[in-house]
C-alpha positions, 0 to 999 in steps of 0.5 A: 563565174557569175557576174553582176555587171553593176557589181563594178568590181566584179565587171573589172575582174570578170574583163581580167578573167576574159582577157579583155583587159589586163590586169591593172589595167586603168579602165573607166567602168560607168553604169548606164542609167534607163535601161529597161531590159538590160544592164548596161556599162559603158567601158573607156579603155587607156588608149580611147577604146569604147565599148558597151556591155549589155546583161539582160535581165530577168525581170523587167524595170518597170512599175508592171510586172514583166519577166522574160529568159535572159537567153534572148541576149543570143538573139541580140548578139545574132542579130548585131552579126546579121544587121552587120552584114546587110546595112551600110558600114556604122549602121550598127555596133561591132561585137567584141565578146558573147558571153552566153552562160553569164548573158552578157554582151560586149559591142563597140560603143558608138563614139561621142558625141552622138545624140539619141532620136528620141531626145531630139524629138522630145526637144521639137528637133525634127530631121526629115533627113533622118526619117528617111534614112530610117525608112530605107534602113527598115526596107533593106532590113525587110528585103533582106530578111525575105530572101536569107534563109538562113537568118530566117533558119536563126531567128525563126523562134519569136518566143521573145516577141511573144513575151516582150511584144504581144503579151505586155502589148496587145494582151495586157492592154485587151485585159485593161480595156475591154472594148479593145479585146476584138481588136487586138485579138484579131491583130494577134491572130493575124500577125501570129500567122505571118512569117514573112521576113525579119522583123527588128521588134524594136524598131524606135526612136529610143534605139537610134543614135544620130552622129554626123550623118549616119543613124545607127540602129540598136537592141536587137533582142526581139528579132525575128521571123515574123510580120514586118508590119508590126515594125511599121506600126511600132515606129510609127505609134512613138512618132504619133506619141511625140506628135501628141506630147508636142502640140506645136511640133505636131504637124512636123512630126506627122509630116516625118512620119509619112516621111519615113513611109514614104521611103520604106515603100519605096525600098521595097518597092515590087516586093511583096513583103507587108499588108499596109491594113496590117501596118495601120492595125498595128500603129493604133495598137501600139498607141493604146498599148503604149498608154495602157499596157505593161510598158507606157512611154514616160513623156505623157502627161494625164491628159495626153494620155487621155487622149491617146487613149481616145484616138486610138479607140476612135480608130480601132472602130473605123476602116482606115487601111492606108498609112496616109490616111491614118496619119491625116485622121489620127490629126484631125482627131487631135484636132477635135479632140 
């Protein structure tokens, strides 16, 4: 069958037809609201079970338009199997079902209360604890990648990363912006030519729940074999985002960011995994495309856009190749801005 997830009706018959729940079986069916690239529900079975159903979708919620195939929920439904394997027990979902004709996947929902990373930031809550874990869970990502083969062998198309990452990034923001169009062209070509690990695609703090003590890492759609430095550089542009919408957290989130740097390296300490340059090229390729591209963050207001704007550009037109150096500039630019 052809299942809307929205559709609840059809969701709960769809879960009949599937024997995940029994037929007349008192289940709580609520959508999810803010998904960008899926449809979401959330499913409180009788006796507590929780689970989360994702579909994707075909195009994009957001003002620009932005389409990609729906298959890449496989990459998701892979990428939670692998994520699981390699990281520490509760970094991450378990899988319930994999529907691949209709899209859909099922995973255990991660019980309330959690809070979400980026609403604790947008609150001015930061954790150094947090971040530090969140460096080393990216190192083991990178270091384990490096030598699986066979998840290399999975997720070696980065056709989704193309479509998701590098075209509504980095090239449609080289078309808004003109004098960005050498930058990002060799940022492309550069990271184009690296394979050198799994990359998460999606590594932000919109995918990050906090509960207790642990982090756990979601939406996996973008994995692939790739250059781990875009990871690095997506993180670290939505931690500066928030250092630029938050003037009187600024200098903590900064501190928070050189953090989970700090920790990522030595994770992967003697490993050679990522070009730290690269890393740095990405962050404020990021943060342009973050204001300019297909899909901006929704906390800035007119001016903090602006500015972004003009930090960014600023940086792209210096030689800055160390993370720390980066993170002290992009400060004093705030500064004087």
């Amino acid at each position: 069958m052809t299942v809307d997830i929205e559709d609840i009706d059809s969701l709960r018959n769809y879960l009949v037809d599937l024997k995940q729940i029994s037929p007349g079986e008192d289940c709580t069916l609520q959508i999810l609201k803010g998904g960008v690239s899926n449809k979401t529900v959330w499913v409180t079975r009788p006796g507590g079970e929780q689970w989360v159903i994702k579909q994707a979708l075909s195009k994009l919620r957001v003002k620009e338009d932005w389409y990609c195939v729906q298959d890449r929920i496989e990459v998701e439904y892979e990428g939670l199997k692998w994520l699981s394997e390699i990281l520490p027990e509760g970094s991450v979902p378990e899988p319930v079902f994999f529907d691949k004709k209709d899209y859909v996947l099922c995973m255990s929902a991660v019980p309330r209360p959690h809070e979400n990373l980026k609403s604790l930031l947008l609150h001015g809550l930061v954790e150094y604890r947090v971040f530090e874990k969140l460096g080393i869970m990216l190192g083991r990502i990178h270091m384990s990648g490096k030598e699986d083969l066979r998840a290399q062998s999975i997720f070696d198309n980065r056709r989704f990363f193309e479509d998701l990452r590098i075209e509504p990034f980095y090239e449609f923001t080289a078309q808004q912006l003109p004098e960005s169009r050498s930058f990002y062209d060799r940022l492309m070509d550069e990271t184009l030519n690296i394979r050198t690990t799994i990359v998460h695609g999606d590594y932000s703090p919109k995918n990050i729940l906090v509960k207790d003590e642990k982090v756990i890492l979601l939406d996996y759609e973008v994995m692939h074999r790739g250059d781990p430095a875009f990871d690095i550089g997506f993180f670290l542009c939505q931690v500066l985002s928030f250092a630029n919408h938050l003037q009187g957290c600024r200098e903590k989130l900064i501190n928070a960011a050189a953090v989970f740097w700090e920790n990522y390296v030595e994770t992967i300490s003697g490993a050679d995994i990522l070009s730290e340059q690269l890393a740095v090229k990405h962050t404020l390729g990021c943060l342009l495309a973050r204001v300019k591209g297909r899909s901006p963050v929704d906390f800035l207001n007119r001016e903090e856009q602006h500015r972004q704007v003009t930090i960014s550009l600023y940086g792209m037109k210096q030689a800055v190749t160390r993370v720390p150096d980066l993170l002290q500039e992009f400060n004093r630019q705030y500064i004087v801005y």
